[in-house]
Every structure is written in structure tokens, then in C-alpha cells.
C-alpha positions as CSV (number, residue, x, y, z in Angstrom):
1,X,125.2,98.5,98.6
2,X,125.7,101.5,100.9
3,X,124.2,105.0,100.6
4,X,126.1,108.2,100.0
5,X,125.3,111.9,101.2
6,X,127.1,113.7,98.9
7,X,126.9,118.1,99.6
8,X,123.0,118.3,99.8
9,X,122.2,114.6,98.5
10,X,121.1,111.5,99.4
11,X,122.9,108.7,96.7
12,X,122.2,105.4,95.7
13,X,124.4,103.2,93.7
14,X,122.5,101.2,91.0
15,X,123.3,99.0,88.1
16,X,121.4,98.4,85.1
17,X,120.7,95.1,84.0
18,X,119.4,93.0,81.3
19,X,116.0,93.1,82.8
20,X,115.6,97.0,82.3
21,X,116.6,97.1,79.4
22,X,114.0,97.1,76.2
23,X,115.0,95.5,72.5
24,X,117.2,98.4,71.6
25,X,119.4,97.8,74.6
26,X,119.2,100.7,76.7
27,X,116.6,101.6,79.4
28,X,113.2,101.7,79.7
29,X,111.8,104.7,80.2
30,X,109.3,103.5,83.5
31,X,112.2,101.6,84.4
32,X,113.8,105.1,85.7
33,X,110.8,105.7,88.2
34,X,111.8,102.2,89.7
35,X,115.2,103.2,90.9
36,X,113.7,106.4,91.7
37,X,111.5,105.0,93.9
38,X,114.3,102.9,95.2
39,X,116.4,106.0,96.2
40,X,113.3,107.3,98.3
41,X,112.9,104.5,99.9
42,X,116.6,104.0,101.2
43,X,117.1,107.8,102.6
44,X,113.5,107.5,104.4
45,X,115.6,104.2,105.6
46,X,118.2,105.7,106.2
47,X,116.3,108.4,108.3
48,X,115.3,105.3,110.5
49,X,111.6,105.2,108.5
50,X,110.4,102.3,108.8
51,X,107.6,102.1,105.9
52,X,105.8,98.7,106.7
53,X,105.6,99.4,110.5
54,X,104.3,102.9,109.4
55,X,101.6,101.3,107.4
56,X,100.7,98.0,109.4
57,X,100.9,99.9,112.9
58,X,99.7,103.5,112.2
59,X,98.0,103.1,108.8
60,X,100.1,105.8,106.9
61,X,102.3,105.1,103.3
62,X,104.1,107.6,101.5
63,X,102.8,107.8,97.9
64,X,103.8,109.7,94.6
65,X,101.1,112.0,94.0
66,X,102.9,114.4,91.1
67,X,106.1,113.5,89.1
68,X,108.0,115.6,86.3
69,X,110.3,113.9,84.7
70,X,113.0,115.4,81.7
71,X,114.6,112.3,80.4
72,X,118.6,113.8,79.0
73,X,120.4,110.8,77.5
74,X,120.0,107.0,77.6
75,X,121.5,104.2,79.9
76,X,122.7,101.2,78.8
77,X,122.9,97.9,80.0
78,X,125.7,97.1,82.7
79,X,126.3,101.0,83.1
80,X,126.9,102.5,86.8
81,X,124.1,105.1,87.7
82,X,123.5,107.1,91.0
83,X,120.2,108.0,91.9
84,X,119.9,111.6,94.1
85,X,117.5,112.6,95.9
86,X,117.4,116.7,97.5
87,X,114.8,117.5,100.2
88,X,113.4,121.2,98.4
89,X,110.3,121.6,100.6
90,X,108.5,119.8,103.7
91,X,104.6,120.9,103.5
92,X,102.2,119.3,106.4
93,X,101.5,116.6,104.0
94,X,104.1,116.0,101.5
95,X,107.4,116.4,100.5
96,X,109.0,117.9,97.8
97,X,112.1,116.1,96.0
98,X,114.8,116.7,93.7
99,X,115.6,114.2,92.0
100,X,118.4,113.1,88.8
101,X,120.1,109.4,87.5
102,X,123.5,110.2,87.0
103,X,125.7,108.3,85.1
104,X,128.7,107.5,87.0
105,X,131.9,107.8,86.8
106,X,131.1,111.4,85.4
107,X,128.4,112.2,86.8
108,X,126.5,113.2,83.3
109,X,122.8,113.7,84.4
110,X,120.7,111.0,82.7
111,X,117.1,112.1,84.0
112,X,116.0,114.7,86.3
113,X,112.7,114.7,88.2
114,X,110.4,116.9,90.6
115,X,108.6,114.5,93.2
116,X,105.7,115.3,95.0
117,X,105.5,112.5,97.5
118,X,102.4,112.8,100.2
119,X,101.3,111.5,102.9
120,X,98.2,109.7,103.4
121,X,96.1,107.0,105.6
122,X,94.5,104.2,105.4
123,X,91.1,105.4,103.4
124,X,94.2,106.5,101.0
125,X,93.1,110.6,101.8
126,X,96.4,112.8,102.2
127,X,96.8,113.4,106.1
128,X,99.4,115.9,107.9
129,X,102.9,114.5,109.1
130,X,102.3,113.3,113.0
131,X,104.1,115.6,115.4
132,X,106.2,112.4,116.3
133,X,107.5,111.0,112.8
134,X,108.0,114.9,112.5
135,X,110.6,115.0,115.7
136,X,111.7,111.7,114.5
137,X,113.9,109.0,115.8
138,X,116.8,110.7,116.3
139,X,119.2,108.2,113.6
140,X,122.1,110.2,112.7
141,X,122.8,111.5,109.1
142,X,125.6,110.3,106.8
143,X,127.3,113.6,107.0
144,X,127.9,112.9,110.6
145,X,125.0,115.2,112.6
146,X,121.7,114.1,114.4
147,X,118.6,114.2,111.8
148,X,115.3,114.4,114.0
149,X,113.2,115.4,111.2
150,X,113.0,115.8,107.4
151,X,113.3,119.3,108.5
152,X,116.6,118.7,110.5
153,X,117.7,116.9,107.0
154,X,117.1,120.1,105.5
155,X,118.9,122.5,107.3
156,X,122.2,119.5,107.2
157,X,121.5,120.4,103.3
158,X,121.6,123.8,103.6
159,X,125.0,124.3,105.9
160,X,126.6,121.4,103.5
161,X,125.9,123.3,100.6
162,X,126.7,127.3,102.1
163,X,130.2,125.2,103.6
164,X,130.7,124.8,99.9
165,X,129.8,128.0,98.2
């Protein structure tokens, strides 16, 4: 599986199998915060954020502290989904996220969801980005420009999406 920037969005491709599905054949509902959770980690991957160095060297995970979710229409077994992700809002210790399930090919939006997703250390206490992770590693984006920072990520969203307007 490969990632997608698509506009202002980070994409992952998932399938639904048997496995998350309940008795009446279609998805779970805590099944959808798994591939959530899957998108989030492959964009901070694909950022070049590595999340168990982060932790085992510095001490510091990324962790869900507030979801919304609105859950729209069912997935079934064997059916194509994309998970987006949008940056909305860097604080000094969290992020804010946009995110939906789409089912592919047409795109109809399955669940949408607001993500609060913070930092925090060791003792588990929310702490402010570093000044490094902030400047970042310097990966390049999908879209084909340097991303140093979610921030950087940001403003790649913003001129993708005015380009389109």
C-alpha cells in the first residue's frame, strides 16, 4: 500500500475484512477509529516521524485526547475505503485533524471525525512540540515540495487547495 496526497489530504487505502466486520456484516463501529488511527500514523510516517524512536529515545507519543465522530453510512465487508486526514490547526501541544472514511470508487463519505491528538511525555502529562521535531527532518511531501514541519504541511495544504479554487 502507498499513500496518496490528494488537494489538502493525506490518503490511505484500506480494505475491510472479515475480521471488522460484526454479525450483520458490515463494520464495527470502533473498528473505524482503527483505520483512523492507521491514517495518522502513516502521514506522521510519511513526514519522516518515527513514533518508537520518539518514545524509546526522547520519551514523547502522540495520543488521542478528544475525538468527534459522525458515523454517515455503513461499510461492508470487502469494500474499498480511503481514510483522510487534513492538518486544521498546530497548537504547542497538539494537533488538530480532519478526518473522513470514504468509500471508494465514489468517494461517498462514510464517517467524518475531529481529532485532537496531543503531545505528551513519559509521566503521560501533555508537553509542547520540541523546537526540533517542530523544524523537522526535512522528508519531502507527496505533492512534490520540502515539508520541515507540520506547519510547512500546512501551508502545502493551503496553496494546493487556493491552486484549486
Amino acid at each position: 500500500m502507498t499513500f496518496q496526497v490528494n488537494h489538502d489530504s493525506f490518503a490511505w487505502p484500506i480494505r475491510v475484512y472479515y475480521e471488522d466486520t460484526d454479525s450483520g456484516g458490515v463494520v464495527y463501529h470502533s473498528v473505524y477509529l482503527n483505520f483512523m488511527e492507521r491514517a495518522r500514523t502513516e502521514w506522521l510516517r510519511s513526514l519522516g516521524f518515527d513514533q518508537s524512536a520518539l518514545a524509546r529515545d526522547r520519551g514523547l507519543v502522540f495520543a488521542v485526547s478528544r475525538i468527534q465522530v459522525h458515523f454517515l453510512a455503513p461499510a461492508r465487508m470487502d469494500d474499498a475505503l480511503l481514510i483522510t486526514l487534513t492538518l486544521a490547526k498546530q497548537g504547542g501541544a497538539s494537533l488538530h485533524l480532519h478526518q473522513q472514511i470514504l468509500h471508494m470508487p465514489n468517494r461517498r463519505p462514510l464517517v467524518r471525525a475531529e481529532v485532537r491528538i496531543a503531545m505528551l511525555n513519559r509521566a503521560f502529562k501533555p508537553v509542547r512540540f520540541p523546537p526540533d521535531l517542530l523544524q523537522g527532518k526535512g522528508r519531502e511531501a507527496a505533492v512534490g515540495e520540502r515539508v520541515d514541519s507540520f506547519t510547512d504541511f500546512g501551508s502545502i495544504r493551503n496553496k494546493e487547495t487556493a491552486a484549486h479554487e
